[in-house]
N, C-alpha and C positions, 0 to 999 in steps of 0.2 A: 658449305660454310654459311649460305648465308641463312639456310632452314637453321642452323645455331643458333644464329646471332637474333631470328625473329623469336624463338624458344626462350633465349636467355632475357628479350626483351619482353616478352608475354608474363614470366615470373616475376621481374623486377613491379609492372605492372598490379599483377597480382599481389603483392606484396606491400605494395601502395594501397590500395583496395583495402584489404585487410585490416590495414593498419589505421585507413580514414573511419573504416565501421567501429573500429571495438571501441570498448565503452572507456572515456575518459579516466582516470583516478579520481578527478575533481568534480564527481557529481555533485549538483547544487543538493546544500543539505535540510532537512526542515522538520522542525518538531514542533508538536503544538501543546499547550497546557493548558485543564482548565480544573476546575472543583477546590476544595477545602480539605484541610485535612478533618478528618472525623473524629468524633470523643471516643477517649477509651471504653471498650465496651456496647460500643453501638454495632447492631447486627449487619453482618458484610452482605452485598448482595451477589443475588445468582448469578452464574456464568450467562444463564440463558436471558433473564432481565438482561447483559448487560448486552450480547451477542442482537436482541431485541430493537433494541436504544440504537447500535448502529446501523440495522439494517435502515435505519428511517435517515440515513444520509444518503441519495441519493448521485451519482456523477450525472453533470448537466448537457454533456452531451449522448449519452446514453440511458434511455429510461430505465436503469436497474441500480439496486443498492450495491453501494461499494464490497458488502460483505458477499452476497452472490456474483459479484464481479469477480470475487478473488483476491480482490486487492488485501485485505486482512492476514494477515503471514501469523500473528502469535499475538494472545494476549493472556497477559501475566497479572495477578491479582496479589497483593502482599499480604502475608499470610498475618503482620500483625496492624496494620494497617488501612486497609482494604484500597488503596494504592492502587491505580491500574497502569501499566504499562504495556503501547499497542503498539506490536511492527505493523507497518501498510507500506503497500509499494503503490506506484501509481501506473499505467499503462505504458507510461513513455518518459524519459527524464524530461524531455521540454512541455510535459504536459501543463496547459495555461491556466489550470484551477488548482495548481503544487500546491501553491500555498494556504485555498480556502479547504479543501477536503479533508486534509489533519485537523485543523482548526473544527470543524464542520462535528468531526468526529468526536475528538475532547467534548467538545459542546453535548453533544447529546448524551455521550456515556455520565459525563458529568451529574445530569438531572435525573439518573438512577437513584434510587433511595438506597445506602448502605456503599455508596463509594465516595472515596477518600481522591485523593489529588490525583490527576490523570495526564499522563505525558504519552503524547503519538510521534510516532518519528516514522518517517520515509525511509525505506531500505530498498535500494536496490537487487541487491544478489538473496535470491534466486530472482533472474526478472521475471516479470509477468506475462503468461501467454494465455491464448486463448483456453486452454487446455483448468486452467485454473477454476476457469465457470464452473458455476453449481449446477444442477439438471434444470433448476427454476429460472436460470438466467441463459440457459441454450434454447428453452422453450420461449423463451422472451424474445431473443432474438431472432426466430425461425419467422415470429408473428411478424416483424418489421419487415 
C-alpha cells in the first residue's frame, strides 16, 4: 500500500511539473511599426532587399542576425501596397530585448526602397529551437 500511495504521490507531482512548464495563454504581446505608406505606383521591393535589411538586426547577446537565428517565422508583402507584415518569435518569452528587436526590425525593413508600412509582431507557436538555425549561424556558433 504504501509503494501506492508513493506512485500516486509521484503523478500528482508530476502533474505539478507539467503544469508549472507549459507556456502561459498570456504571453506578453508586442508589435512593432515603422515606414509610410507608398504612392500608388511606386515599384515594390524584393524579398531579397528586404530579407537583406533584416539580417543587419543583430540579437545582442549572441553575435548573429535574427534572420539566421531563426527568429523570422513569415513575411508577408501586400500585393497592392507593398505593406510588409513580419512574424518573429524571439528565443524565450522573458527574453529582455522583447521589445527592442521587433522595433529594431521595422526599422530597418522600413529604409528599403519600395516598402510601404511595416508591422512586426512576436509569435510564439511554433516556439523557437535550436534546430531553427541556418548553416551560417551553426557555423557561428561552433567558432564561439
Amino acid at each position: 500500500m504504501a509503494d501506492d500511495t508513493k506512485e500516486k504521490e509521484l503523478d500528482e507531482t508530476e502533474i505539478q511539473l507539467l503544469e508549472a512548464m507549459s507556456i502561459d495563454d498570456e504571453l506578453p504581446v508586442y508589435k512593432a511599426y515603422a515606414g509610410i505608406m507608398l504612392e500608388k505606383g511606386t515599384e515594390k521591393a524584393k524579398m531579397l532587399d528586404i530579407v537583406e535589411a533584416i539580417k543587419t538586426v543583430f540579437d545582442p547577446e549572441i553575435p548573429i542576425n535574427v534572420y539566421d537565428l531563426g527568429l523570422i517565422y513569415k513575411i508577408n508583402q501586400d500585393e497592392d501596397n507593398a505593406d510588409i507584415h513580419i512574424d518573429m518569435s524571439l528565443t524565450a518569452p522573458g527574453c529582455p530585448v522583447a521589445g527592442v528587436l521587433p522595433q529594431q526590425v521595422a526599422d530597418a525593413v522600413a529604409l528599403v526602397k519600395g516598402v510601404g508600412k511595416v508591422e512586426v509582431e512576436v509569435v510564439w507557436e511554433p516556439a523557437w529551437t535550436l534546430e531553427r538555425l541556418s548553416e551560417e549561424a551553426r557555423m557561428m556558433l561552433e567558432m564561439i
